[in-house]
N, C-alpha and C positions, 0 to 999 in steps of 0.2 A: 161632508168632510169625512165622517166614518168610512164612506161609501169608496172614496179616495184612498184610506187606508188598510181597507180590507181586500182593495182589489191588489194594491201594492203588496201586502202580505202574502197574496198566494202567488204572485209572480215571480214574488223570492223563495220561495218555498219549492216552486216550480223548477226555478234555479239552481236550487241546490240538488233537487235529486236527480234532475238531468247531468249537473257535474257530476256523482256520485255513480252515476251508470260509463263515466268515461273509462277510459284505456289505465291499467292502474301504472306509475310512475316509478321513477329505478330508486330502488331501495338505501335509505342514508346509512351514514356510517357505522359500525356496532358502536353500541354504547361501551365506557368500562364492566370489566369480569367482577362479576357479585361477590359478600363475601363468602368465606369456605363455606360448605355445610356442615352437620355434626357429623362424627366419625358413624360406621354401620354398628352392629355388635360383631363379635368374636366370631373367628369361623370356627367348626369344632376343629379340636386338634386329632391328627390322624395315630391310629393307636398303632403300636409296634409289631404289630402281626399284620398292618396293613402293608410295610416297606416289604422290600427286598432282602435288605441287609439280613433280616432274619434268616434266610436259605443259609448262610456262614454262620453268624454270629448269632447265638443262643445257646441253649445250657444244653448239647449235647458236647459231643471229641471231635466233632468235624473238623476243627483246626488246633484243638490244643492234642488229638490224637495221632495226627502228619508234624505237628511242631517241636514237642519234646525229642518223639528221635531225629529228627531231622538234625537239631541240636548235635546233637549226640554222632553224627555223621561227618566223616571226613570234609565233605563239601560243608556244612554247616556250622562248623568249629571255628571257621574265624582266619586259622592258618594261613590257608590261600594268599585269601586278600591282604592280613598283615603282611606275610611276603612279599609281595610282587602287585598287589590292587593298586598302585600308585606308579607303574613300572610301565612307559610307552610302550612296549615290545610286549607287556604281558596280561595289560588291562582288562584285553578284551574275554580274557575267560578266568583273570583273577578278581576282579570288581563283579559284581550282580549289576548293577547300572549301566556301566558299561557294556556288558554280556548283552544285555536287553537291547542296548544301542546300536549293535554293531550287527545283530539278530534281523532290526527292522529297516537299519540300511542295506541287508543284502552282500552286509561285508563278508571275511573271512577275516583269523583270529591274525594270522601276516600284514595283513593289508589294514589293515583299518587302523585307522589314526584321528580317533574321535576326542571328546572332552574328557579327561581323566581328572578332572577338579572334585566330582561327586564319585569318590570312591566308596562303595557301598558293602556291605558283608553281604555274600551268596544268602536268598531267604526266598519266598517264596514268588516273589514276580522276577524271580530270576528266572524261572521254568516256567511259570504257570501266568496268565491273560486277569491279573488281578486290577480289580476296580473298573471296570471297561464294562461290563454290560449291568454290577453289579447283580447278577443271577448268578444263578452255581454253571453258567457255561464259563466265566472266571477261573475256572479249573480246569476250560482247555489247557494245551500247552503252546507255550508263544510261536512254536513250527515242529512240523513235521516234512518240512521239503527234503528231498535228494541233499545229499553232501556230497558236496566235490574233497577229495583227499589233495590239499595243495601242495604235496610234498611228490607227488607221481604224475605223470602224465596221465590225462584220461581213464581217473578213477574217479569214480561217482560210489561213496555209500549210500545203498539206501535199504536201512531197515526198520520201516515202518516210525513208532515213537522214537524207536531209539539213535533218530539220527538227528532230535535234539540234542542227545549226548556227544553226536559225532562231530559237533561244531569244535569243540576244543578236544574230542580225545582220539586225536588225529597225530600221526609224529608230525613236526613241525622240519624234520630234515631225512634225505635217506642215502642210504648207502653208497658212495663214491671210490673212486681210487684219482689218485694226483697225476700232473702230468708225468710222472714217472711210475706209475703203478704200483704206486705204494701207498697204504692209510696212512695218512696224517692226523694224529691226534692232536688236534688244536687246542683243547682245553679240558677242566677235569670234569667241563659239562658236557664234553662228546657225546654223541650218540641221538637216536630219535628224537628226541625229549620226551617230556613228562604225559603219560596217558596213549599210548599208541594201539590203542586195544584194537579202534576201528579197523585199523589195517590188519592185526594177527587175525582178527576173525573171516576180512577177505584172504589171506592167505599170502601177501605182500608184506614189504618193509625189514626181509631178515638179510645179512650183509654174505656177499659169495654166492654160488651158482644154483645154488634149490631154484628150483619150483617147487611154489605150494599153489595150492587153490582154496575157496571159500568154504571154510567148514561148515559142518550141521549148525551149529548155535547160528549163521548168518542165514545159511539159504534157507534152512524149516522152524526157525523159532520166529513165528511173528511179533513182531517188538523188538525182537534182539535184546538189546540191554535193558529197556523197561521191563520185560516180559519175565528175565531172571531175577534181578538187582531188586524189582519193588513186587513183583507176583499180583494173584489175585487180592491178595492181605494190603497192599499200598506201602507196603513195609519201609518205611521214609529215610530208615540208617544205608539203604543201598547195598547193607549187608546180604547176599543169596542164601538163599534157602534151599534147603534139599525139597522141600515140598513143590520146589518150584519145576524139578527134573519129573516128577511124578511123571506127567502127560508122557513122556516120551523114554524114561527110563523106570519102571514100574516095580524093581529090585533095588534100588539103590538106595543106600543108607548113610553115606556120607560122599564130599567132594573128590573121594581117593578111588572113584570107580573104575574097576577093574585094575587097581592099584598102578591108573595114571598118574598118579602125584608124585605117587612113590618113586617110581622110573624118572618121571623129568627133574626131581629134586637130587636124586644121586647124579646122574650127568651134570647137573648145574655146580655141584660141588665139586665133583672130578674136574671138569673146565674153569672153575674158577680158582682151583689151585694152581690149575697150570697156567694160570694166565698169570697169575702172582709172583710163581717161581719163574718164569720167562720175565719179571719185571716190566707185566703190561697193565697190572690192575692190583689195585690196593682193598683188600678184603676189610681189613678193619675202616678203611674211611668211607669204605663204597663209592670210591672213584675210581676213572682207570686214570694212567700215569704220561703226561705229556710227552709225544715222540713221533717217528714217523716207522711200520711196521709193515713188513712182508702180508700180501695181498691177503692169501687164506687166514695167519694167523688174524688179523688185523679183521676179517670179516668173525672169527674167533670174536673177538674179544668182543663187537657190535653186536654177535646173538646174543652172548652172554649178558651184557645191559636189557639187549632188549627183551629177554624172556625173564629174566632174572631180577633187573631193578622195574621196571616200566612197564611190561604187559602183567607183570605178578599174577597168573592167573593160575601158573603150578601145569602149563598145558592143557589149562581147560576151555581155552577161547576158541583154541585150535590144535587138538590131538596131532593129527598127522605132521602137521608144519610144523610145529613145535620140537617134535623128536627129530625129525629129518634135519631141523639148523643144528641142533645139536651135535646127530651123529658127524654130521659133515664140521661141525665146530673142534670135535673130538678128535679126527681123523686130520688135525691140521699140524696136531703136532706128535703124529705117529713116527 
């Protein structure tokens, strides 16, 4: 009987490891998810000279040395955007937000009819590619492309940085006569509008028959308006500086050189009397006076805004042009 049972033993023994050598079988369902594990330890935390943000923000002026005058700066004061930052027709260079918007649509300050809900104060992503890579290239500036002048036919500004500034300081209208050949003053906001420098510096946008052409400050100042307005110094009030004529005027001690100021500021006041006593232009409100006016004076009274109120530059944007609208402004009521 043992003999019986020992044989049976190893015949299942046999058995099983013959199945054991079989083909292995399709794998059952997962069971249920274990419970959690413990948490790891802490990672270190990374120290503050390891980020970015440091390149801006740290105990040097990097930004509170551009902010204070910035502040202090017609574009920076606020005015603007209280003005008009809320104003469909004028959002796009009186809002910083909007600016920015209308910058990466490709618009113009005319044309663009974007969101004016977020009206912002001009500051510093107004001009400048802030928070975008967080490195100091954040200090690019948001374009440097060609500027179309939408008030001319096939003008294109292009001066270097400063034709971020040419997105809004561009006249927004120019010079015309009605179907009868006469100025029509439509309102006491006639004239270019606000900022027309781009154009005095090409040598366009004055009313009557001059030709002018592109002055020095466009064709040989690289930058144009950055190059004057903020210098090697970043001088953030936009205010010029005589240090800045150095390079190219190496005598010169104040903006009256070769006592240009002085000439275009006596003509400006000669024509601006006579624009008053003809009852075309109100001196003390700084408007001119709704009507419609013979061709020459009537181009008269457009240099006189436009050199006078709106390029303010005293003929320094553009020497030649500046004088020649004048003389010819002067000559209108000989």
């Amino acid at each position: 009987m043992s003999k019986k049972m020992l044989v049976l033993a190893t015949l299942l023994v046999a058995a099983v490891l013959l199945t054991a050598c079989g083909a292995e079988g399709p794998a059952g369902p997962a069971g249920p998810a274990g419970a959690e594990g413990p948490a790891g330890p802490a990672g270190e935390v990374a120290m503050a000279a390891d980020l970015t943000c440091t390149e801006c923000h740290n105990d040097t002026a990097v930004i509170t040395g551009k902010k204070a005058p910035w502040e202090a700066s017609v574009h920076g004061a606020g005015t603007a955007t209280a003005y008009a930052g809320g104003r469909g027709g004028c959002a796009a260079c009186h809002s910083g937000a909007a600016f920015s918007k209308m910058v990466a649509e490709g618009s113009t300050p005319d044309a663009w009819e974007g969101d004016i809900a977020d009206v912002t104060h001009q500051d510093c992503r107004t001009c400048h590619a802030i928070h975008t890579s967080f490195t100091a290239d954040d200090w690019a500036l948001e374009t440097t492309a060609a500027v179309p002048l939408y008030a001319f036919e096939d003008v294109t500004y292009d001066g270097g940085e400063g034709n971020l500034c040419a997105n809004c300081h561009q006249p927004r209208r120019g010079f015309a006569l009605d179907e009868e050949g006469l100025v029509d003053v439509t309102s006491t906001h006639w004239g270019p509008h606000h900022g027309p420098q781009t154009a005095m510096l090409m040598g366009i946008g004055g009313g009557g028959e001059v030709e002018g052409k592109p002055g020095a400050h466009y064709s040989m100042v690289e930058g144009t308006c950055v190059a004057c307005h903020l210098g090697e110094a970043d001088n953030h009030t936009f205010l010029p500086s005589v240090a800045a004529c150095l390079g190219c005027h190496a005598d010169i001690e104040d903006f009256d050189f070769s006592g240009l100021q002085t000439e275009v500021d006596e003509m400006l006041v000669e024509l601006g009397e006579l624009l008053e006593a003809e009852g075309m232009y109100e001196l003390e409100a700084g408007h001119p006076v709704v009507g419609k006016y013979e061709a020459a004076k009537g181009a008269a009274l457009w240099n006189y805004i436009y050199i006078a109120v709106e390029d303010a530059s005293h003929g320094v944007h553009n020497p030649a042009y500046t004088k020649a609208l004048l003389e010819a402004s002067l000559a209108a009521f000989e």
